[in-house]
N, CA and C of each residue as an Amber inpcrd file, in Angstrom:
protein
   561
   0.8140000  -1.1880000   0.0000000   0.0000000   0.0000000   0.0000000
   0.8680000   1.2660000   0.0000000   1.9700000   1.1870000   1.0230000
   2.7960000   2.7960000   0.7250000   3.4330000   2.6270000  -0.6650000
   3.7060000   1.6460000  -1.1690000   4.0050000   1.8930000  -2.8480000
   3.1970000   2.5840000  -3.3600000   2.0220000   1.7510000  -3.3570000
   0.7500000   2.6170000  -4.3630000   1.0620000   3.7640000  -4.0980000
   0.8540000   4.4440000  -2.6060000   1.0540000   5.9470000  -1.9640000
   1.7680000   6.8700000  -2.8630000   3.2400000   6.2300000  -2.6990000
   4.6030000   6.9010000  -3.1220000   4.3180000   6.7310000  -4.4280000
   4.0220000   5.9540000  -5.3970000   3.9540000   5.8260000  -6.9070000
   3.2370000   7.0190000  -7.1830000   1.9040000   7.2930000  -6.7890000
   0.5270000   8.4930000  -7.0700000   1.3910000   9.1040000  -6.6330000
   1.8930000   9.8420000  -5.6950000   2.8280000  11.3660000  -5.3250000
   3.6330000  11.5720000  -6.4120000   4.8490000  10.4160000  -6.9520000
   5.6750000  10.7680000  -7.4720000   5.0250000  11.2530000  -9.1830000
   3.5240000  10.1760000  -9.0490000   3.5070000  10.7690000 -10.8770000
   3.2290000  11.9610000 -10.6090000   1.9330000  12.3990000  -9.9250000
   1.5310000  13.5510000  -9.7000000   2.8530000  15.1300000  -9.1510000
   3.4060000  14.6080000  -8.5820000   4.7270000  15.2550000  -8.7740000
   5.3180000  15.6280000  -9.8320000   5.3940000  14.7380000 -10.6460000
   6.0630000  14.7590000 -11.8040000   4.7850000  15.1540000 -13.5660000
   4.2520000  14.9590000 -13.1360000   3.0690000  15.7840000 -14.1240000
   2.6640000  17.2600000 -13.6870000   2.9230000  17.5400000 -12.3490000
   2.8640000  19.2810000 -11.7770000   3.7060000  19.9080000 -12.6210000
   4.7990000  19.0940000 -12.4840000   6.5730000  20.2110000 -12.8070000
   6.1130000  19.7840000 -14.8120000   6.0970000  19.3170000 -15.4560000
   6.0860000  18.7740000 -16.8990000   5.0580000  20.4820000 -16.8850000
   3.8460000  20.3150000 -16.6450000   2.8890000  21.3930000 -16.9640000
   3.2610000  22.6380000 -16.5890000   3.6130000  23.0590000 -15.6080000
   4.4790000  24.4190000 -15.3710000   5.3710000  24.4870000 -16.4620000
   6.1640000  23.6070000 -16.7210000   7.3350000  23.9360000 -17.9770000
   7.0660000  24.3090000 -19.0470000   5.8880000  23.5930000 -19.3830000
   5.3100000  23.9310000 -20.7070000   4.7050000  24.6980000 -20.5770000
   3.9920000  25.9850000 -19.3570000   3.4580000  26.8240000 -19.2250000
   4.5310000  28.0760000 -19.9480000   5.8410000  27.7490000 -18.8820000
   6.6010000  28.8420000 -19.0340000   6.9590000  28.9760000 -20.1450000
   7.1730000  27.4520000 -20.9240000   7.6930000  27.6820000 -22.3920000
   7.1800000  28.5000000 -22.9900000   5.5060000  28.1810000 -22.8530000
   4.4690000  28.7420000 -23.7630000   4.5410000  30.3740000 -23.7470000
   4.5680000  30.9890000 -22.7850000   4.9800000  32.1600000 -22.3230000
   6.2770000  32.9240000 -22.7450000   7.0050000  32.1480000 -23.0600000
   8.7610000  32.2720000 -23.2290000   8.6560000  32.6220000 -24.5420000
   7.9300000  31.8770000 -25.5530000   8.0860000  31.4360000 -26.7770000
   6.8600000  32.7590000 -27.2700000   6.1050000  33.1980000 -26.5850000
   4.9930000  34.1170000 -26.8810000   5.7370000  35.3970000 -26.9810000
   6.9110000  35.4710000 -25.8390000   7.5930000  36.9030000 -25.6430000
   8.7850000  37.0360000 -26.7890000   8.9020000  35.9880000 -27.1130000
  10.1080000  35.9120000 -28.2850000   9.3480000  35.9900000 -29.7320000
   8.3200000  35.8390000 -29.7400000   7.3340000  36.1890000 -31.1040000
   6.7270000  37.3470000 -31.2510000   6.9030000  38.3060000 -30.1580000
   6.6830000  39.6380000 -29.9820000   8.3620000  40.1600000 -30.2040000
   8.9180000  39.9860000 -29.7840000  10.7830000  40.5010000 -29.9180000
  11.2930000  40.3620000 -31.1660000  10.7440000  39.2040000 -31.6600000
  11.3570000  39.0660000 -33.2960000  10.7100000  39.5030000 -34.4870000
   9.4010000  40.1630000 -34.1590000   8.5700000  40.5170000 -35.0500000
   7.3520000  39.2420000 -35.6850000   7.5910000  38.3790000 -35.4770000
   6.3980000  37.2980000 -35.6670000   4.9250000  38.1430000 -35.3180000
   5.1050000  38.7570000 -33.8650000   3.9780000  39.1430000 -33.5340000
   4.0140000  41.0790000 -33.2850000   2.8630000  41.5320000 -33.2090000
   2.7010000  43.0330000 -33.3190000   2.9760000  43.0380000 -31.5920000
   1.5970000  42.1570000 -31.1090000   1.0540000  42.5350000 -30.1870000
   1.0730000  41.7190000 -29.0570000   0.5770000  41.3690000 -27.7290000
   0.4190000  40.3560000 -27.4130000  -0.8840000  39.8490000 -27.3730000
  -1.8960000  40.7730000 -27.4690000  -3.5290000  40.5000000 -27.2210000
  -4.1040000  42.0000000 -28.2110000  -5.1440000  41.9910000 -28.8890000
  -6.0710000  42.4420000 -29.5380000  -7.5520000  43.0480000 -28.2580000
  -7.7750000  44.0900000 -28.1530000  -8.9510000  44.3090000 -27.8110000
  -9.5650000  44.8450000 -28.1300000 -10.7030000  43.8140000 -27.9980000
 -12.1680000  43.8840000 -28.4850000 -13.0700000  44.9500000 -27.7180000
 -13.8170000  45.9020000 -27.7100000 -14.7580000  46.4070000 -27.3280000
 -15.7900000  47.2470000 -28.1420000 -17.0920000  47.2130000 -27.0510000
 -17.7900000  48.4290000 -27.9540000 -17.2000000  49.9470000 -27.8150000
 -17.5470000  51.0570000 -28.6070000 -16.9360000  52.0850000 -28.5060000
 -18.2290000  52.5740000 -26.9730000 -19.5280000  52.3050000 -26.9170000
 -19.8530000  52.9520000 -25.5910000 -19.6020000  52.5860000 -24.6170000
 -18.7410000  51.2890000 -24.4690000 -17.4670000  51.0130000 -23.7110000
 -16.3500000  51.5130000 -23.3360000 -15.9010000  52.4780000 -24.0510000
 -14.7310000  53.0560000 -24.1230000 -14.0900000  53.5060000 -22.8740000
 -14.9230000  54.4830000 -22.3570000 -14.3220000  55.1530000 -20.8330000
 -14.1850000  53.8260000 -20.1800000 -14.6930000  53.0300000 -19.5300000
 -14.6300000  51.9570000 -18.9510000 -13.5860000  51.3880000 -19.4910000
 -12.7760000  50.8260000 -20.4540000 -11.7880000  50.6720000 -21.3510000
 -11.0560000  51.3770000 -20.7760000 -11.0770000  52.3030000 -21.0880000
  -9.5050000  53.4860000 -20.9100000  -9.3620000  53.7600000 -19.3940000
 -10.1310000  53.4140000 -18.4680000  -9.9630000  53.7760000 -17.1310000
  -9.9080000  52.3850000 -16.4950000 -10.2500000  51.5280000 -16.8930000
 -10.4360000  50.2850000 -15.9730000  -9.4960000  49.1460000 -16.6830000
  -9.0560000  49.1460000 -17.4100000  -9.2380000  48.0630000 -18.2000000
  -7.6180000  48.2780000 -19.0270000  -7.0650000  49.2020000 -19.5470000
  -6.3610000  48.9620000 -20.6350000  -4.6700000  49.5390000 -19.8720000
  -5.3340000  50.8250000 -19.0130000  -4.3190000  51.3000000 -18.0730000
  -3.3310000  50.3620000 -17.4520000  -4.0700000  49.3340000 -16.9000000
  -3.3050000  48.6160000 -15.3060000  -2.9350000  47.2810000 -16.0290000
  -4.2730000  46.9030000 -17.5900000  -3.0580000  45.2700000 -18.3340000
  -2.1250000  46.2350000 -18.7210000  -1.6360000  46.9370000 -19.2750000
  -1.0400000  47.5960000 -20.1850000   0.2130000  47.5240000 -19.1900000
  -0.0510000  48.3630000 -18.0230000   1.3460000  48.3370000 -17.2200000
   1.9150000  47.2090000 -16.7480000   0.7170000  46.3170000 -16.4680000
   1.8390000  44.9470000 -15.6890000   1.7240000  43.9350000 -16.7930000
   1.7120000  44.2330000 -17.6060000   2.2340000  43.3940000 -19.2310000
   3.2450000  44.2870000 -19.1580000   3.9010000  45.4160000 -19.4810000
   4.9230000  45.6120000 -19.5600000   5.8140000  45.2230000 -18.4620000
   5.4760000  45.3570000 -17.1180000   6.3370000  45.0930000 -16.0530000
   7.1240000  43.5670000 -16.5340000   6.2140000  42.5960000 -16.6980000
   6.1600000  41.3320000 -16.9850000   6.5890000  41.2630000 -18.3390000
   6.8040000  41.8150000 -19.6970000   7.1690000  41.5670000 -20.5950000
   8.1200000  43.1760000 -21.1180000   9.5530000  43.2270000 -20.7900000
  10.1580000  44.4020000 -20.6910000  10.3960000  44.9190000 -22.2950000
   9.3360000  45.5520000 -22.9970000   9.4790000  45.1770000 -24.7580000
   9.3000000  47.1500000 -24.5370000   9.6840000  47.5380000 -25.2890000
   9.6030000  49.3960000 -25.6670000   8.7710000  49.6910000 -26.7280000
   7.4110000  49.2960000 -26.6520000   6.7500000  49.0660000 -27.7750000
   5.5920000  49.0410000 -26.7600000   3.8440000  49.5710000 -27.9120000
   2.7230000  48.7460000 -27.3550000   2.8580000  47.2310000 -27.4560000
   2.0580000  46.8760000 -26.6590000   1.6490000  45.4790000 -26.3470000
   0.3200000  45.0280000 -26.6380000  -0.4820000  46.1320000 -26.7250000
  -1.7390000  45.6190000 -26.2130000  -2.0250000  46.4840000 -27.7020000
  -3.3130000  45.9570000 -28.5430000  -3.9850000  46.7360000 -29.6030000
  -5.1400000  46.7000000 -29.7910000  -5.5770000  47.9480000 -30.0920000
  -7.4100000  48.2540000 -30.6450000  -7.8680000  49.0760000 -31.2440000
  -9.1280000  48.9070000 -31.7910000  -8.9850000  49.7780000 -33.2190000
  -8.3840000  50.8560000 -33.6550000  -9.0540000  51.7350000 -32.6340000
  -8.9080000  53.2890000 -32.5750000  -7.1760000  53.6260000 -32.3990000
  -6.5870000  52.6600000 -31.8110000  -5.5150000  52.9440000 -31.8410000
  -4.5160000  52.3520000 -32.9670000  -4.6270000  51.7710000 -33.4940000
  -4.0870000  50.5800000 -34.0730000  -4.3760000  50.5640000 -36.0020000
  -5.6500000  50.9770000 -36.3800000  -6.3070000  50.6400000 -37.2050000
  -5.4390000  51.7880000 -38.3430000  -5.2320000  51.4950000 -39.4190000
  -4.6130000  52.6080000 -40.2700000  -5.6620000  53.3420000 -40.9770000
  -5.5140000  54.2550000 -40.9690000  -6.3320000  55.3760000 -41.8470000
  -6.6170000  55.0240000 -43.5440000  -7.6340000  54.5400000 -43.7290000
  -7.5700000  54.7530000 -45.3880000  -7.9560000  53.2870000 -45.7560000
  -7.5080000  52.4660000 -44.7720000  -7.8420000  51.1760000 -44.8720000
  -8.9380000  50.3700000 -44.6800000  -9.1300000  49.6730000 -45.3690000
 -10.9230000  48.7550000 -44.5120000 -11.0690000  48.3800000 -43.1940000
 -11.9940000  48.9880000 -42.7470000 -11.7720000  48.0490000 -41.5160000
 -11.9060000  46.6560000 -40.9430000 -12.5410000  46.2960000 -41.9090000
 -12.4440000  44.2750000 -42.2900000 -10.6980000  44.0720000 -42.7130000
 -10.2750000  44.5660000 -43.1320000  -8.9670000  44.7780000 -43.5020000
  -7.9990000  44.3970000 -42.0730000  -8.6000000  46.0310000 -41.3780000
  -7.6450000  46.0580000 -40.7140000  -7.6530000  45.2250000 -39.0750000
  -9.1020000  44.8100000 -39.0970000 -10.1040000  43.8390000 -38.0960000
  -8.3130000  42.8670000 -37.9190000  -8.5600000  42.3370000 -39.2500000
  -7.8610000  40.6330000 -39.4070000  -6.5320000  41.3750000 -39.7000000
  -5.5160000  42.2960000 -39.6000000  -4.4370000  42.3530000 -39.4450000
  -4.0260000  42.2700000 -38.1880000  -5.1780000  42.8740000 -37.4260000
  -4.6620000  43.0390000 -35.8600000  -4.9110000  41.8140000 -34.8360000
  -5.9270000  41.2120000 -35.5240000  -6.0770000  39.8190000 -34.9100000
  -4.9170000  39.3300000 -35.7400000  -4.4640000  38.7320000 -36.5580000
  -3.3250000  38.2390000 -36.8410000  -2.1510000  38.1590000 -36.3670000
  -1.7480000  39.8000000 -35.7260000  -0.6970000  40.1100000 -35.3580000
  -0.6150000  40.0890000 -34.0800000  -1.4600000  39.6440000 -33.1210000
  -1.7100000  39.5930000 -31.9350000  -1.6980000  37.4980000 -31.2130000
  -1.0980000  37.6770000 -30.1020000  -1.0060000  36.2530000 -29.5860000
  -2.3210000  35.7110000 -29.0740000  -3.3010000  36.7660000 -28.3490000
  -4.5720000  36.1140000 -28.5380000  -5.6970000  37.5190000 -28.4950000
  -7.0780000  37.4810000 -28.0150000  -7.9920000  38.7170000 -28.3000000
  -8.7250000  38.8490000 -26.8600000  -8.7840000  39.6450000 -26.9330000
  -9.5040000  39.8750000 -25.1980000 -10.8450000  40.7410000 -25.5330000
 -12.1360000  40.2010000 -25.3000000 -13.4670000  40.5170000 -25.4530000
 -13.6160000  41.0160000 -24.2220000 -14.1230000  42.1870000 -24.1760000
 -14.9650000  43.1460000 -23.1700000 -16.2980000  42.7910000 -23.5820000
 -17.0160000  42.0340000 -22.8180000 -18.5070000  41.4860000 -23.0340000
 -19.2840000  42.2130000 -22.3530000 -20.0290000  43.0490000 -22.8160000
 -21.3780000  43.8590000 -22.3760000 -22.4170000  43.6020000 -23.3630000
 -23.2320000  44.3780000 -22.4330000 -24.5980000  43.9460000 -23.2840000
 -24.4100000  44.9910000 -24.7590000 -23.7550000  46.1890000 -24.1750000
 -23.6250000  47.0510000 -26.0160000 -22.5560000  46.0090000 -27.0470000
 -21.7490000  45.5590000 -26.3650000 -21.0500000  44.6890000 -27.5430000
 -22.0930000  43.2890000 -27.9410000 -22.8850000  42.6200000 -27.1490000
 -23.2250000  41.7330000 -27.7940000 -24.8410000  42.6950000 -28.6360000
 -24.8930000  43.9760000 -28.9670000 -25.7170000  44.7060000 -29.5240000
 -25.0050000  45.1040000 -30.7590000 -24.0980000  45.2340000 -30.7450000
 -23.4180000  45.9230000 -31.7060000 -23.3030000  44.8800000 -33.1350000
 -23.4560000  44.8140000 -34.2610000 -23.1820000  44.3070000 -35.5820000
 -21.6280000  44.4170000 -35.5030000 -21.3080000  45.5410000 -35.8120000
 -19.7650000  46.0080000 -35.8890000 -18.6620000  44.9890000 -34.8430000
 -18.6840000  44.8790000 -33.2760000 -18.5170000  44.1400000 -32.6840000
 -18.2980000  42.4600000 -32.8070000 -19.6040000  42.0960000 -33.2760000
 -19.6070000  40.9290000 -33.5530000 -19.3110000  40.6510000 -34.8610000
 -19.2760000  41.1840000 -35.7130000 -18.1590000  40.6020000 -37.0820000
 -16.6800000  40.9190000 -36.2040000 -16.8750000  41.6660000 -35.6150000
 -14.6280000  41.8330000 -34.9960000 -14.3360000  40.6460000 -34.2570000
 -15.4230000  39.9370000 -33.4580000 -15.4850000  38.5910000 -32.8080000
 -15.4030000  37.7830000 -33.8950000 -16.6780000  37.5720000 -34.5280000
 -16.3290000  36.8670000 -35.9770000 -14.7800000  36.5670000 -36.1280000
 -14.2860000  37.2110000 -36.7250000 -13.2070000  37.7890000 -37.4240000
 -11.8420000  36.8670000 -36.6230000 -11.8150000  37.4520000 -35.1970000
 -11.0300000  36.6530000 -34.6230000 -11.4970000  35.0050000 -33.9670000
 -12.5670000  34.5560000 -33.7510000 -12.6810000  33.2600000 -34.0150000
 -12.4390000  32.2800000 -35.2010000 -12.2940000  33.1660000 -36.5020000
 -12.3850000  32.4810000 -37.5660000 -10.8050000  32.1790000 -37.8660000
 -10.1480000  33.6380000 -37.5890000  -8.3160000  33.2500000 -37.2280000
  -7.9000000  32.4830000 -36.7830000  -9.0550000  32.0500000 -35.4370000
  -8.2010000  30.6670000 -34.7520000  -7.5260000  31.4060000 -33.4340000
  -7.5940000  32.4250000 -33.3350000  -6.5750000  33.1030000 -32.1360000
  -7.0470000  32.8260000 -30.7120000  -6.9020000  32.3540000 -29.6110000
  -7.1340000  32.3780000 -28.4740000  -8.0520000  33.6850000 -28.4580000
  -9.3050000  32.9250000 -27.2340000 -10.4230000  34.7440000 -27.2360000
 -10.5870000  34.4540000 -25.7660000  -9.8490000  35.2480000 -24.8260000
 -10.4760000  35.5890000 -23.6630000 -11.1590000  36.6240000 -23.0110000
 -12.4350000  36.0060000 -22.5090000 -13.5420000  36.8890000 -22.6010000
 -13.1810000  37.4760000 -21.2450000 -13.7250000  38.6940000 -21.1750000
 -14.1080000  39.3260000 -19.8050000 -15.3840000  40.6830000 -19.8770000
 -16.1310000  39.8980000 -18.6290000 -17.5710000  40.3210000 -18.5550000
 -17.6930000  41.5580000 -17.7310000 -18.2570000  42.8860000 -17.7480000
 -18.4890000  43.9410000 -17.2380000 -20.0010000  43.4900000 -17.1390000
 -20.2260000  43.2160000 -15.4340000 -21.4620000  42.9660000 -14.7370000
 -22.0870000  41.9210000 -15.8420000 -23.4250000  42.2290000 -15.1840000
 -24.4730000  41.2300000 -16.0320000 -24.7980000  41.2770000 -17.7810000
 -24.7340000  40.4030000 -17.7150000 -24.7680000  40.7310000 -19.7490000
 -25.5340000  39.5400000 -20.2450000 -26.9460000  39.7720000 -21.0480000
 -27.8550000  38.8120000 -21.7060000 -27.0660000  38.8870000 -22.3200000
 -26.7800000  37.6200000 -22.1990000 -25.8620000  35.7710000 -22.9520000
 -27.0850000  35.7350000 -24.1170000 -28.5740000  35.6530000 -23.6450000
 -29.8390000  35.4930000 -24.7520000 -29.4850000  35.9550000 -26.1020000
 -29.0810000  37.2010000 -25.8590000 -28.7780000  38.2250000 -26.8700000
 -27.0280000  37.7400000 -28.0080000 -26.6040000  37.2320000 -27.1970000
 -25.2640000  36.8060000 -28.1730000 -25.8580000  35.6640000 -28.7770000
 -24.5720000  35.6280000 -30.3500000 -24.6080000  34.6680000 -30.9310000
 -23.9460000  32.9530000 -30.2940000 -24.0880000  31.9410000 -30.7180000
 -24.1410000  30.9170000 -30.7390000 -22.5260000  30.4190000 -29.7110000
 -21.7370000  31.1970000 -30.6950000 -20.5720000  30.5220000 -30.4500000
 -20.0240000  31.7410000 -29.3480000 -20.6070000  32.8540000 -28.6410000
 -20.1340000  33.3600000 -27.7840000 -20.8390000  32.8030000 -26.4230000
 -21.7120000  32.2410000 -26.7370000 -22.3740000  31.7600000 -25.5590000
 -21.5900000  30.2900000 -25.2950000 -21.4430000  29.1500000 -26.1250000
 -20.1670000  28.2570000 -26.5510000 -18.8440000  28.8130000 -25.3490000
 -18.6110000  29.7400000 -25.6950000 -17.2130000  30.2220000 -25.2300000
 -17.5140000  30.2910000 -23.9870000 -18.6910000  31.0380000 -23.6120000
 -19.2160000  31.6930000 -22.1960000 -19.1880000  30.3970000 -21.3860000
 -20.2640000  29.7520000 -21.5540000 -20.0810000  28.0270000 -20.6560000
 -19.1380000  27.5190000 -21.0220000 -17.8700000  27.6150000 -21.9920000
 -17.5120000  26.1660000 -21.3710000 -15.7430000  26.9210000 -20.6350000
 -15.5090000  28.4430000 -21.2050000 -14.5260000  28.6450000 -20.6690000
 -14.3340000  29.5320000 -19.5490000 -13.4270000  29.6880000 -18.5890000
 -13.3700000  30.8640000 -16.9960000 -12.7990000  32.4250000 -18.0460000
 -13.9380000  32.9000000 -17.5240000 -13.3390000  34.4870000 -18.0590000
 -13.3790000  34.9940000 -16.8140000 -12.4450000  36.2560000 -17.2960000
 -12.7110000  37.3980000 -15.7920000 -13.3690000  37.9670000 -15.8750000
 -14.2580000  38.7030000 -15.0730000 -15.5560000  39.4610000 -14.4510000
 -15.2140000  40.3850000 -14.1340000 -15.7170000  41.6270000 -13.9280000
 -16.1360000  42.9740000 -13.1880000 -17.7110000  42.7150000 -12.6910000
 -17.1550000  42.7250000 -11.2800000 -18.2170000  42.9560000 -10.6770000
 -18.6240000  44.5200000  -9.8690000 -20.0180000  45.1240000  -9.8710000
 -20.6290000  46.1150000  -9.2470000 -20.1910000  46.2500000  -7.7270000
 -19.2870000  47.0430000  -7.1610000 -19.4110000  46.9430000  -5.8630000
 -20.8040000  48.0470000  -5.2500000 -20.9140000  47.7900000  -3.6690000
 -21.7120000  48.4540000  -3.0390000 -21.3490000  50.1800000  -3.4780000
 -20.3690000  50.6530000  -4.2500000 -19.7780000  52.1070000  -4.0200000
 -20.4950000  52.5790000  -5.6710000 -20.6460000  51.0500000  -6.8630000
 -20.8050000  51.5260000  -8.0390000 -19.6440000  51.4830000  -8.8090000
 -18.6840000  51.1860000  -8.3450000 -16.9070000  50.9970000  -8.8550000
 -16.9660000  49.5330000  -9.2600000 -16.1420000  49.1570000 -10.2700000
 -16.3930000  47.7030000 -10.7210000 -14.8910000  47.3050000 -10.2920000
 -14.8390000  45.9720000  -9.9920000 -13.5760000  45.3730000  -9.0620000
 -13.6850000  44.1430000 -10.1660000 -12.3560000  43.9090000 -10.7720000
 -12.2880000  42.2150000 -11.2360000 -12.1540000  41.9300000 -10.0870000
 -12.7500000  40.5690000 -10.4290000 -12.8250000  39.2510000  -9.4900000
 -11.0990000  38.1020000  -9.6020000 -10.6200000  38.8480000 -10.4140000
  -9.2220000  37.9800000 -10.6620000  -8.0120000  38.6790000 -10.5630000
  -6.9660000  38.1060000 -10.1810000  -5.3950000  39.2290000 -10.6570000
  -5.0650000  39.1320000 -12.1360000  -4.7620000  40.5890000 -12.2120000
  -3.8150000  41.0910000 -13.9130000  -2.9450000  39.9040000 -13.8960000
  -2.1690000  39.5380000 -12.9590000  -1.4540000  38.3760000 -12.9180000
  -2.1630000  36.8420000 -13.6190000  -2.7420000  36.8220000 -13.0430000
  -3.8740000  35.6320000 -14.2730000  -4.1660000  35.6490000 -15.2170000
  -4.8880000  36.9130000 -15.3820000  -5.0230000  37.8560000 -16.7630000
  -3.2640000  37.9160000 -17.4670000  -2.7560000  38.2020000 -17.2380000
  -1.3050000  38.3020000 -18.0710000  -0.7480000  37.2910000 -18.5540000
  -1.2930000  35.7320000 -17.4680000  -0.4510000  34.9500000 -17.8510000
  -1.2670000  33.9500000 -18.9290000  -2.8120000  34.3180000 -18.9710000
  -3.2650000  33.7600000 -19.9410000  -3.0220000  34.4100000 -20.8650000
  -2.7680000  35.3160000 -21.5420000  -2.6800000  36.0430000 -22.4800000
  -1.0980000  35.5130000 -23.1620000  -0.1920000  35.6720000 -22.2010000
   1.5390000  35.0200000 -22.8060000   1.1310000  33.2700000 -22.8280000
   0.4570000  32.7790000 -22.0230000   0.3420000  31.1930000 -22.6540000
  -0.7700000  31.1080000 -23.9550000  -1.0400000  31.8140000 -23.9920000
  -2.1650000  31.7280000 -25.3890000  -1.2090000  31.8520000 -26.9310000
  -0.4100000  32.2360000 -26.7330000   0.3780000  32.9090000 -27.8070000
   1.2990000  31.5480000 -28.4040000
């Protein structure tokens, strides 16, 4: 019986350390595809534009800094339309350059983005790339109202949340640290 014991510890031991490695690789190999030019970006974001303040104050400020802390590159990291998108160009065009050039896409899910047409072809767009899509939800949002394969995404994968506090201030429910490191293992 302490065989059995010691056998289960040691695989399980030894399948902990295998998966961390390949975490870090994954991560390693994401930051070196941003350094060599493979990649623009490390993540694409998605939002509606009556999203925006919420975006620029909650949201893009604090990944933005501890992605850089965590990935020491002299460059953006992070891309979205308004910033990103070239003048003159389609924006179906420029949708799928930036998902392309990015390691995965980060959806700001509200109820105006799952309203928006515009929005959901930019979702489109990057599901059809194939790119890693991690969602994150600002409060309650009819799921009813999205299409097929965002609701797909919604059950079966962990996104991060903003939740309403008692003050009206929205608090993720997760660390940038989680958030960061899915974003470099996605890549």
């Amino acid at each position: 019986m302490l065989f059995c014991v010691t056998g289960f510890a040691s695989a399980y031991i030894i399948i902990t350390r295998r998966k961390h490695r390949r975490k870090t690789r994954q991560r390693l190999d994401t930051i070196t595809k941003v350094e060599d030019g493979r990649l623009d970006f490390l993540v694409f974001l998605q939002y509606s534009s009556k999203d925006e303040n919420f975006v620029h104050t909650n949201v893009y400020p604090h990944l933005d800094g501890h992605l850089r802390r965590l990935v020491p590159i002299n460059k953006d990291v992070i891309s979205f339309g308004d910033k990103d998108f070239r003048v003159g160009k389609s924006i179906l065009e420029e949708t799928i350059r930036c998902t392309k050039s990015s390691a995965a896409v980060m959806l700001l899910l509200t109820d105006n983005f799952v309203k928006s047409e515009y929005c959901l072809n930019e979702f489109d767009v990057a599901f059809r790339v194939g790119k890693p899509v991690i969602m994150m939800l600002k409060g309650d949002v009819d799921m009813t109202r999205a299409p097929h394969v965002i609701r797909d995404l919604f059950h079966t994968y962990v996104r991060v949340l903003w939740k309403c506090d008692e003050n009206g201030e929205y608090i993720m429910t997760t660390s940038l640290e989680n958030v960061c490191n899915a974003i470099l293992a996605s890549g």
